[in-house]
C-alpha positions as CSV (number, residue, x, y, z in Angstrom):
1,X,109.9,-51.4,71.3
2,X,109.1,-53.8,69.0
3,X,112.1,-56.2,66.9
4,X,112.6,-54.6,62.9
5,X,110.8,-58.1,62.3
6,X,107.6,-57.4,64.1
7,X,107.3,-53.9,62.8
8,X,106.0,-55.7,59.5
9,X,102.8,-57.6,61.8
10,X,99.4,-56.4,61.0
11,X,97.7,-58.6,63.3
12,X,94.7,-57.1,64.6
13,X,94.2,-54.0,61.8
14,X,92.0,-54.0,58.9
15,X,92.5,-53.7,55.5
16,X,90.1,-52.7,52.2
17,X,91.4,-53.3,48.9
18,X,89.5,-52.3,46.2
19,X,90.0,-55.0,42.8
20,X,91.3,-57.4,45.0
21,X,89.7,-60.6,43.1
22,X,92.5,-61.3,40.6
23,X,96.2,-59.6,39.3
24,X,97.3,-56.9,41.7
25,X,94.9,-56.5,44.0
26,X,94.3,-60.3,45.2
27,X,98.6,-60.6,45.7
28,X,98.1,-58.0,48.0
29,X,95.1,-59.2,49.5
30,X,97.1,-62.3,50.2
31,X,100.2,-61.2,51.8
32,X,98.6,-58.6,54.0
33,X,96.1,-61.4,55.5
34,X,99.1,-63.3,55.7
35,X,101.0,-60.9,58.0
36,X,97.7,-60.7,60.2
37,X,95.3,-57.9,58.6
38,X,91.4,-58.7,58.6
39,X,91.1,-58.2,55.0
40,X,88.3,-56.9,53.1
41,X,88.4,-58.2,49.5
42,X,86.0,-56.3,46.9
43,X,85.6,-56.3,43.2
44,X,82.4,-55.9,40.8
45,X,81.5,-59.7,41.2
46,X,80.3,-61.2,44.9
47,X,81.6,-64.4,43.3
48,X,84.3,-64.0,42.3
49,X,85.1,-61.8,46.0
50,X,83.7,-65.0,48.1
51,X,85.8,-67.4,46.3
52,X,88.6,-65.2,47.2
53,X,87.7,-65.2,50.6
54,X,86.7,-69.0,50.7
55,X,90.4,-69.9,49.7
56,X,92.2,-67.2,52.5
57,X,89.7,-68.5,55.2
58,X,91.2,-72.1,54.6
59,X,94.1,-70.7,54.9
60,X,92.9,-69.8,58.5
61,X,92.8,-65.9,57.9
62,X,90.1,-63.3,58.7
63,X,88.5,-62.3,55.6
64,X,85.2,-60.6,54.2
65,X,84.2,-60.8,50.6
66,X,81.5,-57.5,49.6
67,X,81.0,-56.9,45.9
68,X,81.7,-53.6,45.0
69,X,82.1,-51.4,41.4
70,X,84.0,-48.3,42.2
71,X,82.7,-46.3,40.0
72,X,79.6,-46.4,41.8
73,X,78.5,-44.3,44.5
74,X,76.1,-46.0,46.7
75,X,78.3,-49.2,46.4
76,X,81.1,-47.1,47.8
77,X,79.1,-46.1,50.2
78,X,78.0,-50.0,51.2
79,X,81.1,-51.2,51.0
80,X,82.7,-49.0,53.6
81,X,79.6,-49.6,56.0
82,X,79.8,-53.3,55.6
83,X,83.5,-52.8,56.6
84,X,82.3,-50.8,59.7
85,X,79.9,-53.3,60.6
86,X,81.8,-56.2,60.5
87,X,85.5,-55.2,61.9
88,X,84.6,-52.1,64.0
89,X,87.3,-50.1,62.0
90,X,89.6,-49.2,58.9
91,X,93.4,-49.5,59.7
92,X,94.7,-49.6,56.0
93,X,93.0,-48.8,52.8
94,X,94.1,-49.6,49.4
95,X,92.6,-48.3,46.6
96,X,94.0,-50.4,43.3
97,X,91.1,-51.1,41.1
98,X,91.2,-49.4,37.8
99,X,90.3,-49.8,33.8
100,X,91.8,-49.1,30.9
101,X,89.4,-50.0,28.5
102,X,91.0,-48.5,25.2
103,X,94.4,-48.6,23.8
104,X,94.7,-45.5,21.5
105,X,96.0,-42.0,21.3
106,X,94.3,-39.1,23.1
107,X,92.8,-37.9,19.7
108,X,90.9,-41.2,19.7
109,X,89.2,-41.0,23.2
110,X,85.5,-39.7,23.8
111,X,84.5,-37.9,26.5
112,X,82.6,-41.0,27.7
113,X,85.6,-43.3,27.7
114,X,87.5,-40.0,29.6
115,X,84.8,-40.0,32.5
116,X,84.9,-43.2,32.7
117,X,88.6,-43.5,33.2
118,X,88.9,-40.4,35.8
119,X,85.2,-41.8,37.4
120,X,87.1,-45.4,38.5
121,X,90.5,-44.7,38.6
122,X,90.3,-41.2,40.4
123,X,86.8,-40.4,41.5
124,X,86.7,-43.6,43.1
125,X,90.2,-43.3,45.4
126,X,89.1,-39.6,46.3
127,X,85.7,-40.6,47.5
128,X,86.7,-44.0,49.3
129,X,89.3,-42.5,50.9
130,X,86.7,-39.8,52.6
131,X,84.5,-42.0,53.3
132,X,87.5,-44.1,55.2
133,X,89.0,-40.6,56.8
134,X,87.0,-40.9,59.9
135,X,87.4,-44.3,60.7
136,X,91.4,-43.9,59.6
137,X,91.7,-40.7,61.7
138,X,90.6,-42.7,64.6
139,X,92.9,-45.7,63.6
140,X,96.8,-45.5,65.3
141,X,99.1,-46.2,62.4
142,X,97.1,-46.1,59.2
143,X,97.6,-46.0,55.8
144,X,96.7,-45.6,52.5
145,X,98.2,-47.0,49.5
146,X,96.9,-45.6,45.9
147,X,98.4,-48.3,43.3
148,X,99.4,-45.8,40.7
149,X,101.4,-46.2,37.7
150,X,104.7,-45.7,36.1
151,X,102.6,-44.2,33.1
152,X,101.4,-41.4,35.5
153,X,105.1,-40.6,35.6
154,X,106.3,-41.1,32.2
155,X,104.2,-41.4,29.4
156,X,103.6,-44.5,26.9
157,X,102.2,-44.1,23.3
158,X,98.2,-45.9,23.4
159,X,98.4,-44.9,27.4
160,X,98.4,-41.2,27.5
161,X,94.9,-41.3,29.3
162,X,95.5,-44.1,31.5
163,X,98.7,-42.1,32.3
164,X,96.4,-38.6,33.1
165,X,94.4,-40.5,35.5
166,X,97.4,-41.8,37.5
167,X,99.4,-38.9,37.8
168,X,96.3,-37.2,39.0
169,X,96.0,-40.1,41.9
170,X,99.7,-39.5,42.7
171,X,98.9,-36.3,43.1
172,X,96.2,-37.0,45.6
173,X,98.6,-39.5,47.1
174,X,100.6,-36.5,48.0
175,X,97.9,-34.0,48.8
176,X,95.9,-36.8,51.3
177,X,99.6,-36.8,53.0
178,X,100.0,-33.3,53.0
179,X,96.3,-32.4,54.8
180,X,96.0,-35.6,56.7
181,X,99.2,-36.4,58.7
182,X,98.7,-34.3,61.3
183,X,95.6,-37.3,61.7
184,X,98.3,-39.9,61.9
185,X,97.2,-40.9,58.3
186,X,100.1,-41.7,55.7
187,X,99.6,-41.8,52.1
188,X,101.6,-43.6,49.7
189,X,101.7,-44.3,45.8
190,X,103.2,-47.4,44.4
191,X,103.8,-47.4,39.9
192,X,104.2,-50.6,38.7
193,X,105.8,-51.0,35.9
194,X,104.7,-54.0,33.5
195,X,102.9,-56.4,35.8
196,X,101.8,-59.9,34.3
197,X,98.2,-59.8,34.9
198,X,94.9,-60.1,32.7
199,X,94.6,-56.0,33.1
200,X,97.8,-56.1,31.3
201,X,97.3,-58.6,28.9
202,X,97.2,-56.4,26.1
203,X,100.7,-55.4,26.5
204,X,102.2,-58.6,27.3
205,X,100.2,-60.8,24.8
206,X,102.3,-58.4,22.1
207,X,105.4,-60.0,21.0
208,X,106.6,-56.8,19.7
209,X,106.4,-55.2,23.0
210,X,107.7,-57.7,24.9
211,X,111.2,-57.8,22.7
212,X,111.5,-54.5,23.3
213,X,111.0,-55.0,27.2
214,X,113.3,-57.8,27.5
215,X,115.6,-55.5,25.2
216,X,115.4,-52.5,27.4
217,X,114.5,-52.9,30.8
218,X,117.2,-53.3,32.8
219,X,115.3,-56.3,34.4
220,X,114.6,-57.9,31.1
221,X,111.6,-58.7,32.1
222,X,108.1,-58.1,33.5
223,X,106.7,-58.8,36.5
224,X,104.5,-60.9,38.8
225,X,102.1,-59.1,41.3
226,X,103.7,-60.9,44.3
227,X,106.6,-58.8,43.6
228,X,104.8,-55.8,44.7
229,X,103.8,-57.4,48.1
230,X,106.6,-56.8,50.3
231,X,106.7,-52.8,49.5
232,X,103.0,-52.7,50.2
233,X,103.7,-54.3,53.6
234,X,106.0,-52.4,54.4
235,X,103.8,-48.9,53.9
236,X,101.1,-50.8,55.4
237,X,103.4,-51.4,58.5
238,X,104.6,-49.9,61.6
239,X,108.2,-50.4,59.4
240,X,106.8,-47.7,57.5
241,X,105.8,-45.3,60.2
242,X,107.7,-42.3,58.9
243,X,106.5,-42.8,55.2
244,X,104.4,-40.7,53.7
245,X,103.7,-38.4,50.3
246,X,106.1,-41.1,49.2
247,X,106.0,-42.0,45.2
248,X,107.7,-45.8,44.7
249,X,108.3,-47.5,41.4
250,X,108.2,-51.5,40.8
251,X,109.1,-51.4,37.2
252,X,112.5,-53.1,36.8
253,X,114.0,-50.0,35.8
254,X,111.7,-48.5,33.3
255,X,111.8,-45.1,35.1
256,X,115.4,-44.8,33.5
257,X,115.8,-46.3,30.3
């Protein structure tokens, strides 16, 4: 039986993130290559992805850069071959890229900017995660993590469709744990709150907003993205074995002010 502290090793499994060049995505890449995942980092720009990787492989970690828009079919379909080719298998798939690319009410949106939105931020996590349900089914311990959002819980003025799409994926989350755990596949959702990254730079670049989070929040603060990293291990992990359908908030308390 393995010690509480090496239920948290990944050595030997492999893990795709999806947006995993910058913010989010590229903390995540870092810890789980860290704890012994071959990683797969992928984002729109090859490189951008192979610098990435460059600085994790002189780190001495496993890593394989493949470009890769989400909202794109084919390039869904390439990324999880090249995965397949290189590593043999999928262990642990985390699907966190996403766009936001307007901040305005619902009556503002077009039904371009709405396909959009639900093509990269929900099309995209359904369809990678069937393409990675074979190679997960065969896996012993895997996981997927959709990075939701706290707005797909509890709604923001400017983010109402941003919000729509994530509570959809948390809805997936728990329908993907529902169907697929009697393959020994676990789904899980993390919703950050306010996370300082450039996707969020709108938000935090306002002063307005910020006083109000440092007002409000009983953290009085935002975030960094390495701050989501140890609950992403752990759901990645043998620690997290009997966790699944499971909906978790980083937000430093915005869920209850």
């Amino acid at each position: 039986m393995k010690t509480t502290k090496h239920l948290f090793e990944l050595d030997g499994k492999v893990a795709l993130i999806t947006g995993s060049s910058k913010g989010i995505g590229l903390a995540l890449a870092e810890v789980l290559a860290e704890y012994g995942a071959k990683v797969v980092v992928s984002s729109r720009s090859q490189d951008s992805v192979d610098e990435v990787a460059k600085n994790l492989r002189a780190k001495g970690h496993t890593v394989m850069a493949q470009a890769c828009h989400v909202g794109d079919s084919e390039q869904r379909k390439i990324l999880v071959n090249k995965t397949i080719e290189t590593y043999g298998g999928i262990d642990i798939l985390i699907n966190n890229a996403a766009i936001n690319p307007v901040f305005k009410g619902l009556e503002s949106m077009s039904e371009e900017i709405y396909d959009k939105m639900m093509n990269v931020n929900l099309k995209a996590a359904f369809d990678l995660s069937n393409l990675c349900f074979p190679y997960l089914k065969d896996s012993k311990g895997s996981s997927i993590i959709n990075i939701a959002s706290v707005e797909g819980l509890k709604p923001s003025f400017g983010l109402g469709l941003y919000g729509v799409t994530k509570a959809a994926l948390i809805m997936l989350t728990q329908v993907q744990a529902k169907e697929w755990g009697k393959y020994g596949i676990r789904s899980n959702a993390i919703c950050p709150g306010l996370i300082q990254t450039k996707f969020s730079s709108a938000l935090w670049q306002n002063e307005t907003i910020m006083k109000q989070v440092v007002k409000e929040l009983p953290a009085g603060r935002m975030a960094q993205p390495q701050e989501l990293t140890g609950l992403a291990v752990y759901l990645a992990s043998d620690a997290g074995s009997y966790s699944t359908g499971g909906i978790y908030t980083v937000d430093g308390g915005h869920m209850i002010v």
